[in-house]
C-alpha positions as CSV (number, residue, x, y, z in Angstrom):
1,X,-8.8,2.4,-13.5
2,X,-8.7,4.2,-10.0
3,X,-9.4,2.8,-6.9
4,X,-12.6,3.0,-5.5
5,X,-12.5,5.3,-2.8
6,X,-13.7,5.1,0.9
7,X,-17.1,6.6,1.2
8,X,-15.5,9.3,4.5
9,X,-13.4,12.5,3.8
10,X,-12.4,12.3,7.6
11,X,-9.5,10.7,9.3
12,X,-9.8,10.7,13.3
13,X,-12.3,13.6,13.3
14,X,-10.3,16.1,10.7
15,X,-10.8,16.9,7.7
16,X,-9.2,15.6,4.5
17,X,-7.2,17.6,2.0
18,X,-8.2,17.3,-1.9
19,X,-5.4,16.8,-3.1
20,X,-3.7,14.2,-0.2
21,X,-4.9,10.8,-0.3
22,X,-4.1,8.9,3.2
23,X,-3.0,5.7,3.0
24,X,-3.2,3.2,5.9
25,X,-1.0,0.1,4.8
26,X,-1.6,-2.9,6.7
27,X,1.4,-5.4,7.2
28,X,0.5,-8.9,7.5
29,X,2.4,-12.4,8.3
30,X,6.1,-12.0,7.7
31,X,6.1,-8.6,6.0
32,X,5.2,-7.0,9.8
33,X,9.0,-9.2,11.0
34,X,10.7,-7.7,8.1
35,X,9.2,-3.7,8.6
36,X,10.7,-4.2,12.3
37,X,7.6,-5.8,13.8
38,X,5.1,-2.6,12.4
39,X,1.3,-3.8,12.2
40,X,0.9,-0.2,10.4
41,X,1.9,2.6,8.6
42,X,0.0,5.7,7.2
43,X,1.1,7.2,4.5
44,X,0.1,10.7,2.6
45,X,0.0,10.8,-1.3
46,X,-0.4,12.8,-3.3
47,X,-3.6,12.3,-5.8
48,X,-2.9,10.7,-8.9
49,X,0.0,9.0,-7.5
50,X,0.6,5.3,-8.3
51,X,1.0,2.0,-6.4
52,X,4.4,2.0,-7.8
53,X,5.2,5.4,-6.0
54,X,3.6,4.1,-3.0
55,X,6.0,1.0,-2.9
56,X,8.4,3.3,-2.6
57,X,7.3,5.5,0.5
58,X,6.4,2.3,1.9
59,X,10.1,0.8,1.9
60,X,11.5,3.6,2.9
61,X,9.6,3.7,6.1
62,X,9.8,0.1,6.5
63,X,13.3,-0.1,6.0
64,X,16.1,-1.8,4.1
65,X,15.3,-5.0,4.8
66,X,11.2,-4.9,4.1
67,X,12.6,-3.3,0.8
68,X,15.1,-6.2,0.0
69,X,12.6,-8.9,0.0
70,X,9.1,-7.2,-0.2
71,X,10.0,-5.1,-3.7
72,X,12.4,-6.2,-6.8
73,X,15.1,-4.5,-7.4
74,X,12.7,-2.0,-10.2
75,X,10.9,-0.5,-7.0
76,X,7.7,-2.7,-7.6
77,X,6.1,-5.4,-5.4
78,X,7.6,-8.9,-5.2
79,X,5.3,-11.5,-6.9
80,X,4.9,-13.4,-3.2
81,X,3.5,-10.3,-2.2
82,X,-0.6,-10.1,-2.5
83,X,-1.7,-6.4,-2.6
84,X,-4.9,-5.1,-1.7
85,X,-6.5,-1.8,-2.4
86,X,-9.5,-1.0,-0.2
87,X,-10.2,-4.6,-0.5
88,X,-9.6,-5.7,-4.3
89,X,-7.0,-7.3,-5.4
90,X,-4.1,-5.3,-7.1
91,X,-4.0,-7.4,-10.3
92,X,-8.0,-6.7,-10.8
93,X,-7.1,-3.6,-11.3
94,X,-4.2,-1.6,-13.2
95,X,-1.2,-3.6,-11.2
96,X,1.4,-0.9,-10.2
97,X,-0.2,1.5,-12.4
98,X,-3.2,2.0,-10.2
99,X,-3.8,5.7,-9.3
100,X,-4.9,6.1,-5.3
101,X,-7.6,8.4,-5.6
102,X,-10.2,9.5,-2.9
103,X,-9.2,11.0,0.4
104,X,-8.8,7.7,2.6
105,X,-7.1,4.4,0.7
106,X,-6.2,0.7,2.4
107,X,-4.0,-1.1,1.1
108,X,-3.3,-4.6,2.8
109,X,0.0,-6.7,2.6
110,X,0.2,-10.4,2.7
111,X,2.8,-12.6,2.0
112,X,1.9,-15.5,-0.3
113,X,3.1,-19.1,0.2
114,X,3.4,-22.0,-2.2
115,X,3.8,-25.8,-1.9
116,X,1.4,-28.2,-0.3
């Protein structure tokens, strides 16, 4: 299953190559502290690449340390990390497997927290 893409096919007024899907990746709670205090990244992918690819373009603009505790050792997200693709949740759809499709994709990082 793909992600649903964003209805635009602009990004800050220009136009959006077919085969580039731009990737905003949002940082939440502690995962902003361990990418060095970044709110944001943008990312370009290339279409029919996967969430597991992405984790990996993702840590290596976040850094050592994001990738130490926000991926496992295999390259894919930790389990206390909840994904979000344009707004769905990355377990509703193929997991790592997802292909980003469209020209404009969100994904949103939040840590997850147990205990009571």
């Amino acid at each position: 299953m793909a992600v649903p893409p964003e209805p635009a096919d602009t990004v800050a007024g220009s136009r959006i190559a077919a085969d580039v899907v731009t990737v905003k990746v949002v940082l939440m709670g502690e995962l902003r502290r361990w990418a060095g205090g970044k709110r944001e990244v943008e990312v370009q992918m290339p279409v029919g690449s996967t969430l597991q690819a992405l984790a990996g373009r993702v840590a290596a603009l976040c850094g050592p340390g994001f990738a130490q505790r926000a991926l496992t050792k295999e390259g894919a997200w930790q389990p206390h990390v909840a994904v979000f693709i344009n707004g769905v949740q990355m377990g509703e759809l193929e997991g790592t497997k997802t292909v980003l499709s469209g020209g404009q994709v969100e994904l949103m990082l939040l840590p997850t927290y147990e205990g009571g």
